[in-house]
N, C-alpha and C positions, 0 to 999 in steps of 0.2 A: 723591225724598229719603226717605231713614230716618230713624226715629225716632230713633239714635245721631246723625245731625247738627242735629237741634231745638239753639238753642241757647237758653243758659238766664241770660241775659242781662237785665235788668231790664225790657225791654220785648219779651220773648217773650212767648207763652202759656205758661199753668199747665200742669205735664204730670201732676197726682195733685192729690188732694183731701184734705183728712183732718176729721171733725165735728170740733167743740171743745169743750168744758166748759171754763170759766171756773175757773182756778185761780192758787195762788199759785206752783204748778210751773211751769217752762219747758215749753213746747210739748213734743212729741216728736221734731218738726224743725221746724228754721225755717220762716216762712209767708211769700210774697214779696205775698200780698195775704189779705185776708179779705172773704171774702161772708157777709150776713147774710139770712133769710129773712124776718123779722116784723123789724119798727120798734123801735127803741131806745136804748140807750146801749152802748157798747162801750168798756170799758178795757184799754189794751193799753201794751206795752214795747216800745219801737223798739229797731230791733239797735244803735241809737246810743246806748239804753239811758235814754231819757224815757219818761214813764207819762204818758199821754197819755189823756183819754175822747174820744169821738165821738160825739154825736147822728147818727143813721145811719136812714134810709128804708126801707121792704121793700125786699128787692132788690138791695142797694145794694150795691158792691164798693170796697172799702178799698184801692187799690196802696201797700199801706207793708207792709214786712221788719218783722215782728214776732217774739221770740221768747217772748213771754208775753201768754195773755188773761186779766186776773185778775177782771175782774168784769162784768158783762154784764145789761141789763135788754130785751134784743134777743134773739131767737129763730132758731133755724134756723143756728147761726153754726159757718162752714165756714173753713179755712184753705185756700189757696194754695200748691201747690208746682211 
């Protein structure tokens, strides 16, 4: 299998990564999940477009379609693609 038939379906793997800074921007591409590396809050916009926070663990991996992280008391926070 190649990499061109991964597919990219809600319950595939991530095929790229991208850091995050917490902003009032839109992501730079959508996120189909968010990993965080240190413990804390995470507030984000679902592509269904709710603002949603998180209490969230080290470690912890988010599967929700985000397209905005706007404020974060969690470290280490990586999007999903």
């Amino acid at each position: 299998m190649t990499f061109a038939q991964y597919s990219s379906a809600a319950d595939a793997p991530a095929l790229d990564a991208i850091a995050i800074t917490p902003s009032a921007s839109p992501l730079p591409r959508t996120v189909r999940g968010i990993f965080v590396g240190g413990a804390g809050d995470v507030t984000v916009t679902t592509w269904g477009g709710t603002s949603i926070t998180f209490t969230l663990p080290a470690g912890a991996l988010l599967p929700l379609v985000c397209t905005h992280v706007t404020a974060a008391t969690a470290t280490g926070i990586r999007g999903l693609i």
